[in-house]
C-alpha positions as CSV (number, residue, x, y, z in Angstrom):
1,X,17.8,-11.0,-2.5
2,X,16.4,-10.9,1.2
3,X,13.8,-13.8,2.4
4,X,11.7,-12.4,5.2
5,X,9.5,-14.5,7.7
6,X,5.8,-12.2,8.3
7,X,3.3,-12.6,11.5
8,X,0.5,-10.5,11.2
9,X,-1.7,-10.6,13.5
10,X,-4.6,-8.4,14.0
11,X,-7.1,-9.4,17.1
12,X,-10.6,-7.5,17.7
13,X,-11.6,-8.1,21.6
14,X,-16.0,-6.7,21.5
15,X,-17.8,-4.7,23.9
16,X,-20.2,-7.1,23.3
17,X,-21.1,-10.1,21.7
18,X,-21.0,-10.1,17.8
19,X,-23.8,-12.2,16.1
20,X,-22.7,-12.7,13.1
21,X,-20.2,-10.8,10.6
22,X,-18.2,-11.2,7.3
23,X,-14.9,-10.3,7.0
24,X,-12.2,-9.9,4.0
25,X,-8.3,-10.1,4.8
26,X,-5.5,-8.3,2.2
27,X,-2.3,-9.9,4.4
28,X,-0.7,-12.5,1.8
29,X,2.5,-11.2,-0.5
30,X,1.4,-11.3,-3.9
31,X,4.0,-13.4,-5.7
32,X,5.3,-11.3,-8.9
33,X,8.9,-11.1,-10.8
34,X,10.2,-9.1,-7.8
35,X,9.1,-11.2,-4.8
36,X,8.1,-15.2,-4.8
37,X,6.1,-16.2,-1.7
38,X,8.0,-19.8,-0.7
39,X,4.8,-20.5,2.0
40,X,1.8,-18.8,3.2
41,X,-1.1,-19.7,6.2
42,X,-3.8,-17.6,7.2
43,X,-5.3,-18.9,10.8
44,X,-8.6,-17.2,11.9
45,X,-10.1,-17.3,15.3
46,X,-13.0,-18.4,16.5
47,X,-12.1,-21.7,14.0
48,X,-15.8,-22.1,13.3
49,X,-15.2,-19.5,10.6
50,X,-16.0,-20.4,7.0
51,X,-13.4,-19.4,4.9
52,X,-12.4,-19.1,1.1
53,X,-10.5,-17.5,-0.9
54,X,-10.1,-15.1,-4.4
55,X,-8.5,-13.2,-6.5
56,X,-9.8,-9.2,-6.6
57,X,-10.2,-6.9,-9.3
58,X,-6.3,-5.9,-8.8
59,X,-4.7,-9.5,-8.5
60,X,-4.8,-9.1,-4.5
61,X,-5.8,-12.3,-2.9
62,X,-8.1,-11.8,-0.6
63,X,-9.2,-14.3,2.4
64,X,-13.3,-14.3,3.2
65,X,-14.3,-15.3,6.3
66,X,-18.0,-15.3,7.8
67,X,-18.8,-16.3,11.6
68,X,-22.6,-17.3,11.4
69,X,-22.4,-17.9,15.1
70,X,-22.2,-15.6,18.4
71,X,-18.8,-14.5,19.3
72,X,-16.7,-12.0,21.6
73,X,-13.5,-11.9,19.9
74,X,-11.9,-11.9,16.5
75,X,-7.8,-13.0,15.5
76,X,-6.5,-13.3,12.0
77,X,-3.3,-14.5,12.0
78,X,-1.3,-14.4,8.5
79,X,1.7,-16.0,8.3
80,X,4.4,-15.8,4.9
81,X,8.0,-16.8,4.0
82,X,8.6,-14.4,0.8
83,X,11.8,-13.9,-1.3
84,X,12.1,-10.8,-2.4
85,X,14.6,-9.5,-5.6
86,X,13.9,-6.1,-6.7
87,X,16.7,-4.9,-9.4
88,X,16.9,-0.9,-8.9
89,X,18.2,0.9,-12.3
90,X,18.7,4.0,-13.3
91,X,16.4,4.7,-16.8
92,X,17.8,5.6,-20.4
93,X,16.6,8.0,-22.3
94,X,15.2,5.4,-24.5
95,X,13.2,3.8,-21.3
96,X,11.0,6.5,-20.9
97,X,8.3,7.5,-22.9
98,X,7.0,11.0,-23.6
99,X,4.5,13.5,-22.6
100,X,2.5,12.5,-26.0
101,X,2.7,9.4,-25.6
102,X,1.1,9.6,-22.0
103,X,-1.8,11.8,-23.6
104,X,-2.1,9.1,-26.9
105,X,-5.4,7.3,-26.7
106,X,-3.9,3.9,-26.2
107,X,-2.1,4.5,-23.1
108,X,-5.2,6.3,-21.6
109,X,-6.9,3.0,-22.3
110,X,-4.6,1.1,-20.8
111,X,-3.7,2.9,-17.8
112,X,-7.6,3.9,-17.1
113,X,-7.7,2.8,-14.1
114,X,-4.3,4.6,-12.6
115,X,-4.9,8.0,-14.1
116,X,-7.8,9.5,-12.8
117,X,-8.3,10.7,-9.3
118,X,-9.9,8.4,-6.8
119,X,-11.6,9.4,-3.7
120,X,-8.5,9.9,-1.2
121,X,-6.0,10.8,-3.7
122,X,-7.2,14.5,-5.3
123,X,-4.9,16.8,-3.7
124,X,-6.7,19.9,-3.7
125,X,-6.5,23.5,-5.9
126,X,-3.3,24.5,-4.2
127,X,-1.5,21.6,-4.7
128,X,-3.4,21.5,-8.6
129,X,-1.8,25.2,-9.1
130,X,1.9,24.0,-7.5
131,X,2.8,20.8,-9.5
132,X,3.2,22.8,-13.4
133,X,5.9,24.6,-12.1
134,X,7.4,21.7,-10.4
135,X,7.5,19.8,-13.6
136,X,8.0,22.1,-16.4
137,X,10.0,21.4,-18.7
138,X,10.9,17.9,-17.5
139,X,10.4,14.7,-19.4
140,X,7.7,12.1,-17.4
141,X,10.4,10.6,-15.4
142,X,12.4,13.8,-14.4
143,X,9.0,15.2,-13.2
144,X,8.4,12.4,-10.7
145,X,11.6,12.9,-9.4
146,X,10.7,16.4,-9.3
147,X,7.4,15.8,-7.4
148,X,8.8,13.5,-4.9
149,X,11.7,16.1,-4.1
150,X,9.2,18.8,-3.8
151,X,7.2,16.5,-1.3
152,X,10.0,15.6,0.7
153,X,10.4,19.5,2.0
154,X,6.8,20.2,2.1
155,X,5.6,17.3,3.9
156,X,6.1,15.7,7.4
157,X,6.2,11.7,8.4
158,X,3.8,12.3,11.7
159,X,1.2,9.6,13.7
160,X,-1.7,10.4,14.4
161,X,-2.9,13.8,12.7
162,X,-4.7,11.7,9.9
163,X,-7.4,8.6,9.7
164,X,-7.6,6.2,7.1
165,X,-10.1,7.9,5.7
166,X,-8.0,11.2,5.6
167,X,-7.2,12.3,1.9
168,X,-4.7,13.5,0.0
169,X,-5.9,17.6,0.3
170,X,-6.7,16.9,4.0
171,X,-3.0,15.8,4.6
172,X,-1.7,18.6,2.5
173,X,-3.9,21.2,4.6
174,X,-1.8,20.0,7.6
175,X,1.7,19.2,6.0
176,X,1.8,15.7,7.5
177,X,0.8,12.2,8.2
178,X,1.6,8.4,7.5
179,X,2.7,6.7,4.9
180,X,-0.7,6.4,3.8
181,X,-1.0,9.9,3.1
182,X,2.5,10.7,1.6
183,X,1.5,8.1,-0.8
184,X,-2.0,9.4,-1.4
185,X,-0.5,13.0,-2.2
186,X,2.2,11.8,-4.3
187,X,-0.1,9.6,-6.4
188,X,-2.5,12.3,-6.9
189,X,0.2,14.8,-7.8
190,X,1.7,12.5,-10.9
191,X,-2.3,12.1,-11.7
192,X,-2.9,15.4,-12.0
193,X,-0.3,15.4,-14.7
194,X,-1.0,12.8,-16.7
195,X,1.1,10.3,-15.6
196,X,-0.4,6.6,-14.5
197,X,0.0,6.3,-10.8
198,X,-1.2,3.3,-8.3
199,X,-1.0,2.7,-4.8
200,X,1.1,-0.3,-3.0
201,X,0.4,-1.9,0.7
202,X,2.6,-4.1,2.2
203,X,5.2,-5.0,4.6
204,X,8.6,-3.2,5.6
205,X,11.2,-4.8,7.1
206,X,12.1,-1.5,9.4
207,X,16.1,-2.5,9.8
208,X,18.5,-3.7,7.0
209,X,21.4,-3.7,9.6
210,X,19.0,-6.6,11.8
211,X,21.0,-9.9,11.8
212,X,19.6,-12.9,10.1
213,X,17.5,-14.8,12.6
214,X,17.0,-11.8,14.2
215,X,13.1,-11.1,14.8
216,X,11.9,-7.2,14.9
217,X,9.0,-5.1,15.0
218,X,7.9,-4.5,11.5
219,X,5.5,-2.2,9.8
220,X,2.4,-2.5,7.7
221,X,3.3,-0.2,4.8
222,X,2.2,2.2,2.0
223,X,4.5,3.5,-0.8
224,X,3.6,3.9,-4.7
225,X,4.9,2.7,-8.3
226,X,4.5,5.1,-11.5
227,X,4.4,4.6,-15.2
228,X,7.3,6.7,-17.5
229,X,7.5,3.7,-20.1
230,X,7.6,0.9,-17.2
231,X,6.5,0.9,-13.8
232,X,8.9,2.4,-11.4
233,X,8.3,2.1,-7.0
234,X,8.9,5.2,-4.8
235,X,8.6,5.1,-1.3
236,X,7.9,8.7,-0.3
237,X,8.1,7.7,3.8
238,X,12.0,7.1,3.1
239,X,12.7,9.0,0.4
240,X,13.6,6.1,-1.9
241,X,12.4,3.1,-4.5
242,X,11.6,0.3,-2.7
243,X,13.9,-2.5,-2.1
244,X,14.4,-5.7,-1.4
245,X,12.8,-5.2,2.8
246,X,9.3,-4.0,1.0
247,X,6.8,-6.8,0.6
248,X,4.3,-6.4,-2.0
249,X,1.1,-7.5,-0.6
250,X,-1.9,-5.2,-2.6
251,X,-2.1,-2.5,-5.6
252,X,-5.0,-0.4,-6.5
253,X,-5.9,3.2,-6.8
254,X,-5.7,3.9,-3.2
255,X,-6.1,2.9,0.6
256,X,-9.5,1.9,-0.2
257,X,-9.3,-0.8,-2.7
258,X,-6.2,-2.4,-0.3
259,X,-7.4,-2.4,3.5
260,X,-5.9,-5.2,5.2
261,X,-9.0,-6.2,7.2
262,X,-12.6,-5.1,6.5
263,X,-15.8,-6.4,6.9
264,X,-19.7,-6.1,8.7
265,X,-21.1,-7.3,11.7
266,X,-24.4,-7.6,14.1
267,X,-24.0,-6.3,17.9
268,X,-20.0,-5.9,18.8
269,X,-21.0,-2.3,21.1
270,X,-17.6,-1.2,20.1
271,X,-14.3,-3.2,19.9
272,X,-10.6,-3.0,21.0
273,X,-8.3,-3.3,18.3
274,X,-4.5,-4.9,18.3
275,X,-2.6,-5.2,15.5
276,X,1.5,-6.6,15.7
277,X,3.8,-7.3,12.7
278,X,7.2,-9.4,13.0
279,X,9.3,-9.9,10.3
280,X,12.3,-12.1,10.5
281,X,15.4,-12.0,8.4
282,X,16.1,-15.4,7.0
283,X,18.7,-15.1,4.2
């Protein structure tokens, strides 16, 4: 078990002056049987905002905010105290389901909205024409294993080369990106086989060695969980399932359905952007 103190904050500083905008905030841990959020606070700037909250499509909640007044500047500040308790196992034979069973009806209905490809996560005809032979003749859980091993000496962790609107056969066309990507191309490479995929946003607590108390520079994150007969996490960034320094804060099919901050606005001329995450160990 870890408990982790989170500061977001996220500040937008206009060219010039905004009229009006809405706005919608993804920052607060979703509480779920591997993390329980002990406190949460979202503060937004200018305080004339009028704000509310709700629960999306995908169980995020989501923070709405509309300034009906003229401003220069923008902060969100999200503040949580999570514990998180994720139990890591290694699957039976009898966990995992097979490739019939992935194909049957019923779990097409009930996975609909994780098999499929979305916008950013088709990975292209090259990668389409790769993935048989990386799985054949592996059960569901052997070939995600498979894919992500395949990945990890195919693909490069590397800032900057790719935009969050950058997709999963963009990032394969240049053999890198973020975390964002890695998770795009793995998703849409279990997809393409049949087996249900979704993407995760969250938090990462960057160094397990950190003392408690100690306050570091964290990381707005993006890793994955898959369907073999129960959902299973892979982090394809670090090569591993996620832990208990991964905060769950948004699922859906991919970037698009989880962006931390979006909305519209009148006027603005451009903005500069600053976004800063701490994460303190507490326990």
């Amino acid at each position: 078990m870890t408990r982790l103190s989170i500061v977001h904050r996220t500040g937008y500083k206009y060219n010039k002056r905004v009229t009006l905008s809405y706005n919608e905030a993804r920052m607060t841990p979703l509480t779920d049987p591997q993390q329980v959020v002990l406190e949460s606070s979202m503060k937004v700037t200018p305080s004339q905002a009028a704000v509310s909250s709700y629960r999306d499509y995908w169980g995020t909640r989501v923070t709405a905010f509309d300034m009906q007044m003229p401003h220069e500047h923008l902060e969100v500040l999200a503040t949580t105290t999570v514990e998180v308790h994720r139990a890591i196992r290694v699957p039976s034979e009898a966990d995992i389901v097979g490739w019939d069973d992935l194909a049957s009806p019923e779990t097409l209905n009930q996975f609909s909205d994780w098999v499929p490809q979305s916008q950013l996560t088709g990975p292209g005809e090259e990668v389409l024409g790769i993935i048989p032979g990386v799985v054949e003749g592996k059960n569901p859980h052997e070939a995600a294993m498979a894919i992500f091993a395949w990945m990890r000496g195919e693909m490069t962790y590397m800032k900057g080369t790719t935009g969050v609107t950058t997709n999963a056969e963009e990032a394969w066309t240049q053999r890198q990106g973020v975390c964002q990507d890695l998770a795009h191309l793995a998703i849409g490479s279990l997809r393409s086989c049949g087996i249900p995929a979704r993407y995760v946003s969250g938090y990462l607590h960057p160094r397990s060695t950190a003392d408690i108390g100690e306050t570091v520079a964290g990381q707005s994150h993006a890793w994955l969980e898959w369907w073999d007969g129960e959902w299973r996490s892979w982090d394809p960034t670090n090569h591993k399932p996620a832990g208990d320094f991964h905060v769950t804060v948004a699922r859906g099919r991919d970037y698009r359905d989880v962006p931390p901050l979006k909305g519209i606005l009148s006027g603005g001329g451009g903005s500069n952007l600053s976004v800063s995450v701490e994460i303190t160990r507490l326990a």
